[in-house]
N, C-alpha and C positions, 0 to 999 in steps of 0.2 A: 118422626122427622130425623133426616139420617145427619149428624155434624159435618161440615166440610172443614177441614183445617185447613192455615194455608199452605202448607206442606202440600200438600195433596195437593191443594190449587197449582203449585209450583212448577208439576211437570214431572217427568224420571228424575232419578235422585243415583247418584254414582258417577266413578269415570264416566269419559265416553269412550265409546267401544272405538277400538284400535280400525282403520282403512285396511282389508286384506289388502293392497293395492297399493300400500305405502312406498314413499320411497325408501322409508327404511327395511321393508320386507323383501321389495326389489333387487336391492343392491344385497341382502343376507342370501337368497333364494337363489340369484344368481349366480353370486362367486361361490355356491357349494353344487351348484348344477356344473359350472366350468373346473373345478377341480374335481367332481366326480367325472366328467369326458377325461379329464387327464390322465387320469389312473385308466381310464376303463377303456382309451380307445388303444393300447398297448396289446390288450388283452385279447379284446376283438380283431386284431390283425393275425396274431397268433391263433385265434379258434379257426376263423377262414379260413388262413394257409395251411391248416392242420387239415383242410378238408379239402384240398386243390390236390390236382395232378403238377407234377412236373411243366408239359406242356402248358397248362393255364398261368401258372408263376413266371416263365419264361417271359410273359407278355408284359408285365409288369405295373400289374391293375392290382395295386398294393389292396386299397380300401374297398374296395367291390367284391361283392359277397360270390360264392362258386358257382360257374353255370352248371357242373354237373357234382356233386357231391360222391366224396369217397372216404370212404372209411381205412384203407389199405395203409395207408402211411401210420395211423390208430397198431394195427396190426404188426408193422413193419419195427416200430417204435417198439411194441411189448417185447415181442418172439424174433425177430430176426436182424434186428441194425448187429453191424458188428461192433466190439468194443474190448478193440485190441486185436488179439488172434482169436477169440470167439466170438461168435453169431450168434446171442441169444437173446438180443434185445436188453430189455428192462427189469427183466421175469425176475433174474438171479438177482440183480442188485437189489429191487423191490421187496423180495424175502429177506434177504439178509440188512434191512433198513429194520424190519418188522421182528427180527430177532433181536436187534441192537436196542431197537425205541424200546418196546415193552418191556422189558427188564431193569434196562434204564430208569426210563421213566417210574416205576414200580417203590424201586428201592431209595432213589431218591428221595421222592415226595415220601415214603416212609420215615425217613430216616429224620428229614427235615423238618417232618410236622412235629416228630419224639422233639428234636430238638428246640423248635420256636416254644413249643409247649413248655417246655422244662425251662426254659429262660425267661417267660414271661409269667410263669405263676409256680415255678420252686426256685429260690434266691438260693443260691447256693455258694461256698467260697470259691470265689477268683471268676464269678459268672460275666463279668462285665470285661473282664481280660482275655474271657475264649470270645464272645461276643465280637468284641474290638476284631483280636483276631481273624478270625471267620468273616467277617466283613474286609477285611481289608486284602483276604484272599479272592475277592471278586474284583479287585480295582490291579491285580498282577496280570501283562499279556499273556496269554496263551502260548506266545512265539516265545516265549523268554524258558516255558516249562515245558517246550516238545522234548528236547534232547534229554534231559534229569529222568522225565517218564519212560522215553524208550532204554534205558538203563536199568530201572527201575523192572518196566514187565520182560525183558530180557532175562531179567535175572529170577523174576517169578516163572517162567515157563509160559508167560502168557503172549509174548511179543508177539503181530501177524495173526492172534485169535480174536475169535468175539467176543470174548471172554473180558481178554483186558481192554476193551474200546468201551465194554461194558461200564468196567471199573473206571476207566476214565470220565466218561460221564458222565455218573456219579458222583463223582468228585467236586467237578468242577461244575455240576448244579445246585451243592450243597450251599455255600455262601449266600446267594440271592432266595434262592427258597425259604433256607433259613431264615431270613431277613423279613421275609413276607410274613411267615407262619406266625413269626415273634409279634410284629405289627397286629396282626391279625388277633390274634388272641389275648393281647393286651389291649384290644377295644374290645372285649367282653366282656359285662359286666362281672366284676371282683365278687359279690354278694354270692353269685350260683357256687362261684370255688370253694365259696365260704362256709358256705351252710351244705355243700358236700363234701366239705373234708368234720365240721361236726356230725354228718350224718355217717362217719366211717368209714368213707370211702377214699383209698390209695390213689396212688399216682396212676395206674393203670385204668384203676377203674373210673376215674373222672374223666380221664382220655377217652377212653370208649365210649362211656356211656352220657357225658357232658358236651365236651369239646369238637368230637366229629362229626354226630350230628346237627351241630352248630355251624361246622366251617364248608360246608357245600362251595360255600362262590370262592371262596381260598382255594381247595382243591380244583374246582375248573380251572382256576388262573394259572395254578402250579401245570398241571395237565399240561394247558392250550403253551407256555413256555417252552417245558421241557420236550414238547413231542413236536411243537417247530424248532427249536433250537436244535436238536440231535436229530431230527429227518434231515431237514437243512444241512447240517454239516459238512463239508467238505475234508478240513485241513484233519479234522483227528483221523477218517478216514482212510485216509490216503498212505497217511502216516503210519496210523500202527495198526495197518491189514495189510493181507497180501492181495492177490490178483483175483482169486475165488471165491473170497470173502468180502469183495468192496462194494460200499453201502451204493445207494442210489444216485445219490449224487455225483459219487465216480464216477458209476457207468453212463449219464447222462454226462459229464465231460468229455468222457471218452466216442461216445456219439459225435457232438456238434463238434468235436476240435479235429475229428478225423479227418487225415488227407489223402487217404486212397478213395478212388472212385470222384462218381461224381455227387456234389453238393447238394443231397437234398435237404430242401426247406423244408418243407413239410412235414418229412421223418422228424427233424431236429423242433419244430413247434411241437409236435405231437407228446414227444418225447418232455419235451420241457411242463408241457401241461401236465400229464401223466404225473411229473413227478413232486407236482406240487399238491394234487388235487386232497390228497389226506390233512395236510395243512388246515388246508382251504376248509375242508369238508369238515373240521371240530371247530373252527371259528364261525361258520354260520348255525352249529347246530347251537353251540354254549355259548352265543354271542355276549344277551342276557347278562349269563351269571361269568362273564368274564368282565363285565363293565363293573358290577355290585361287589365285585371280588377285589377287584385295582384300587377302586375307591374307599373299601373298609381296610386293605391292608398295605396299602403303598404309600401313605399319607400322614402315618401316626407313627406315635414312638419315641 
């Protein structure tokens, strides 16, 4: 004979399970449904008009998708808008975004990780005074250091190359990265440092063989930063390149703010997309480990 308790008589036993249907789910699901149209109906007028002719825009059917689709403005945007006294589109500025980023970003995030590393697990003297330092060179405008800089690669031989826009970026990524690496690696467990530096092993080789395969979602985060901050860029650009050398961002100003001819929309959406789409295109692949990376190293310290 099997016992009944009265537990068991009682009925389920727990919360009750939450109404999909709530009003509190209604009002959460909502206001994240209407601020995702806010961002995303921008975007959508820009993809359309990217794919309209001239004639179809004239009509002025902003939100209504193309009755005949084209790709020409796509084309017109890469290889042939003018941007200045040459006509070559996006092509040039595109390369030379990809010369500027990669290097950039390379040495940077190098340099930064050597550094958070060494500030968070070798105490060194006056380590809280470069620290101090180094942080409080991210809190100086930009506008306040254009003039001192172009002084500065004038007199290295680098003024109007890619060279010094290189060094610039560099520079002026170090602070904040810094800042991350340091956070970052001081929420690692102390004991691993521990029992590798009793196991023999140097500054270098805890780096290597400890710390960096540990900080994967730090490094996306430093990445997904520095490779939008310096595509993006505008003002370093402008500033200390010249006219054959200007990053993407130029030459897409140079595009939409032109006043010869006539106004095409289209060119100027296409072109606009175009120039974001690399951005765009490492934030949805490392979304992920840009979330896990913000939250381990942005937070502590």
């Amino acid at each position: 004979m099997v016992d009944v308790t009265p537990d068991a008589l009682a009925g389920p036993q727990g919360p009750k399970p939450r109404k999909t249907f709530s009003r509190r789910n209604i009002f959460l699901y909502g206001t994240l449904i209407m601020v995702a149209l806010y961002y995303a109906l921008p975007l959508y007028v820009m993809i359309i008009t990217s794919m309209k002719g001239m004639p179809e825009i004239r009509l002025g059917n902003v939100f209504s998708p193309p009755v005949e689709i084209t790709f020409a403005p796509w084309v017109k945007a890469w290889s042939e808008a003018c941007t200045g006294l040459t006509c070559e589109g996006l092509s040039t500025g595109f390369w030379n975004s990809v010369r500027i980023t990669i290097p950039s970003v390379i040495a940077s995030i190098a340099i930064a990780s050597v550094n958070g590393y060494a500030l968070a697990n070798w105490k060194f003297k006056g380590a809280d005074a470069f620290f101090t330092i180094l942080i409080f060179g991210a809190f100086i405008p930009y506008q306040v250091m254009l003039y001192p800089i172009v002084i500065m690669l004038r007199e290295m031989g680098l003024y109007g190359s890619l060279s010094g826009l290189v060094i610039v970026h560099t520079i002026f990524g170090m602070p904040i990265l810094t800042l991350l690496f340091r956070n970052y690696f001081t929420s690692l467990p102390e004991e691993l440092f521990k029992a590798a530096r009793v196991d023999g092993a140097g500054f270098w080789g805890i780096y290597f063989r400890i710390m960096l395969p540990m900080s994967v979602p730090i490094f996306t985060v430093a990445v997904i930063l520095q490779v939008t901050g310096i595509w993006n860029d505008f003002l370093f650009g402008v500033v200390y390149t010249r006219p054959e050398s200007y990053p993407m961002t130029v030459a897409l100003n140079n595009i939409v703010n032109s006043t010869q001819g006539v106004k095409e929309y289209n060119v100027n959406m296409a072109a606009t997309i175009i120039t974001g789409l690399v951005p765009l295109t490492i934030y949805f692949v490392s979304g992920k480990l840009f979330v896990r990376g913000i939250a381990a190293g942005a937070v502590k310290g």
